[in-house]
N, C-alpha and C positions, 0 to 999 in steps of 0.2 A: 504494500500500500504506500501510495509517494506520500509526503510530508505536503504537500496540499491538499490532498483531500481529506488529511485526520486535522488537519489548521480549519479547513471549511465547515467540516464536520464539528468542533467543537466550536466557533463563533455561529455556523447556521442552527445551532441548538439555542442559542439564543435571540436570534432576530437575521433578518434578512442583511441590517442597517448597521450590524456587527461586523458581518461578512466583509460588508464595503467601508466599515471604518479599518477594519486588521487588514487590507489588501491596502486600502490609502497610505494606510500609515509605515506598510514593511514599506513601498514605494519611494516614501517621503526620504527615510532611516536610510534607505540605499543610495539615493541620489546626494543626500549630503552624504553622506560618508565618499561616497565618491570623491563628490565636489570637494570637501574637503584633502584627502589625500590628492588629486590631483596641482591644487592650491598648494600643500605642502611640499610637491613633487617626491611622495612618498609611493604613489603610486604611477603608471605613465598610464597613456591610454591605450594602450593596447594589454594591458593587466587584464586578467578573467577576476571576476568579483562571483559568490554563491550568493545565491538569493534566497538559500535558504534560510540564516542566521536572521535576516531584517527580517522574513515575513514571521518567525516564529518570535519572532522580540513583536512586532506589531500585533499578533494576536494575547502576545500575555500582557501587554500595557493596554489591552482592547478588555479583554476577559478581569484585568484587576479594577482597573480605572476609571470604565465604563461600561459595565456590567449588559445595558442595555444596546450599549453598540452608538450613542449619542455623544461624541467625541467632545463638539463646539457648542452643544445646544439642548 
């Protein structure tokens, strides 16, 4: 079973609106971390980055944080 659909699985047990706050937010987690390591030219671009680590970090600050899945609101 890939680690997206047991991440989908435990935020779709709570709302639709979880789903899409824990996918917004590993997104978010990924792009700065990028942007940042690039900024510090710690990484180059053509580095491979896992996207696993941000979407499982997004779903547990989604599951802790906001229970319902309503990130800003």
């Amino acid at each position: 079973m890939s680690l997206t659909a047991v991440l989908g699985l435990a935020l779709g047990w709570q709302s639709v609106d979880a789903v899409l706050a824990g996918l917004g937010l590993g997104i978010v987690l990924a792009a700065a971390f990028a942007l940042a390591g690039l900024a510090t030219r710690l990484l180059r671009r053509d580095t491979a980055l896992s996207y696993g680590p941000f979407l499982a970090l997004g779903t547990l600050v989604v599951l802790i944080a906001a229970p319902s899945g309503h990130l800003l609101g």
